[in-house]
C-alpha angles and dihedrals in degrees: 000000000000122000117212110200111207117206116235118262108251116246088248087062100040089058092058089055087050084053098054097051098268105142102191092051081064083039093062099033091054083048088048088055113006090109096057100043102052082048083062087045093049093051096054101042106031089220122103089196085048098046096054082053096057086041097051084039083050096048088046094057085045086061090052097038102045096103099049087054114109114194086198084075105035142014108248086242094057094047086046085057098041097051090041086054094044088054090044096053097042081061097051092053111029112187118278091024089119087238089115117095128196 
């Protein structure tokens, strides 16, 4: 018996099989960086409960954003995060909270 080892898809292109519908391509890519970024979202909310919310929000808008990612202008890592930080703090600081300064 011959093993063939596969090597893994890479999370560019795993973004461009998000964008085209493929769910477990947005499965694998939340399992390949779940954990850090609900550690970003931890850090920034101080809520375990809270921070899984901004992580599966942020992976949402990833499934509707995939296409619209360039990897000419971000590492996939870095636009996970962005995106992870951008749904925790929307969460830290809902609209109309008062939060805001101007």
């Amino acid at each position: 018996m011959t093993l063939v080892h596969t090597p893994p898809v890479s999370d560019t292109a795993l973004l461009e099989q998000i964008a085209a519908g493929d769910s477990k391509a947005l499965w694998e890519l939340c399992t390949r960086h779940g954990a850090a970024l609900r550690a970003v979202a931890f850090a920034l909310l101080h809520d375990a409960a809270a921070a899984e919310r901004a992580v599966q929000a942020a992976f949402q808008e990833v499934r509707y954003e995939a296409g619209r990612f360039d990897p000419a202008h971000f590492p996939v890592l870095s636009w996970l995060t962005e995106v992870t930080r951008a749904s925790a703090l929307a969460r830290a600081h809902p609209p109309g909270d008062g939060a805001a300064t101007s």
